[in-house]
N, C-alpha and C positions, 0 to 999 in steps of 0.2 A: 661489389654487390649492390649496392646503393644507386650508381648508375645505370647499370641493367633492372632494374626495378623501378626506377622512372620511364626508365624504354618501354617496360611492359605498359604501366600505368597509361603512359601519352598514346601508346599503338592500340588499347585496348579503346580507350577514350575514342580516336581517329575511327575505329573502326565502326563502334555504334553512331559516332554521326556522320559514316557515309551511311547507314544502314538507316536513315530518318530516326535516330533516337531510339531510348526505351521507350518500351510501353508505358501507357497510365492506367494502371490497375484499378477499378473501380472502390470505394472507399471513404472518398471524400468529396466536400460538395463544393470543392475548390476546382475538380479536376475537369468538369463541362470548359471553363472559359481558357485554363492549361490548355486544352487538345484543341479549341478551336484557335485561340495565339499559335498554337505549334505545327499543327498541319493547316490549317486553313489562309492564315494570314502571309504563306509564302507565296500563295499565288492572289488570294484576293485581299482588299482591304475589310475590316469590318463593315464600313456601310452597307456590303454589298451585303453582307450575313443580315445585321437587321433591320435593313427593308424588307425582307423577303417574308411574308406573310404566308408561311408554309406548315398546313399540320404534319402530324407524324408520318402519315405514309407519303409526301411529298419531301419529307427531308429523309425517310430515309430511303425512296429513289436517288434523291441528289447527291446522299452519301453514296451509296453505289455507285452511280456513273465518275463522280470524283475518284473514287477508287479504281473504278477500272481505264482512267485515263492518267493514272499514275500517284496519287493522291497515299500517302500512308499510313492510312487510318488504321489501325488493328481492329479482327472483330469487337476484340473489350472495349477498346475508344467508343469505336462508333456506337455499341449502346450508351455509352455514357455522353455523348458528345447530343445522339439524340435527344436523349433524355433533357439536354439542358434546352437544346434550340428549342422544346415543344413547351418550355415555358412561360 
């Protein structure tokens, strides 16, 4: 039993990071720099995020198009995510 219950745990694990991970539930004010390390940083570096002199509705265009070119932002992220970049 103890074998087949690390099976589950490890298959269960595997499955949510092909899945890009769980969600970050909004909550805490740790979780802006979380969602851009976790989604953002697979494709770009930081610099690229803060050069970018972008208000709210230019980031959250740019959230969108990242999204719809693969990017796995949740809608809960992305408010929180914007929330941070508009700081």
């Amino acid at each position: 039993m103890n074998r087949l219950t690390a099976f589950v745990a490890a298959a269960a694990i595997l499955f949510f990071l092909s899945m890009g991970g769980m969600s970050i539930q909004a909550g805490t004010e740790d979780e802006g720099p979380r969602i851009l390390n976790l989604r953002c940083t697979q494709c770009h570096d930081l610099r690229r995020v803060e050069n970018a002199n972008k208000n709210r509705h230019q980031w959250e265009n740019t959230v969108d198009r990242m999204r719809l070119i693969g990017s796995r932002i949740s809608p809960d992220e992305k408010a929180v995510l914007i929330d941070y970049l508009v700081r």
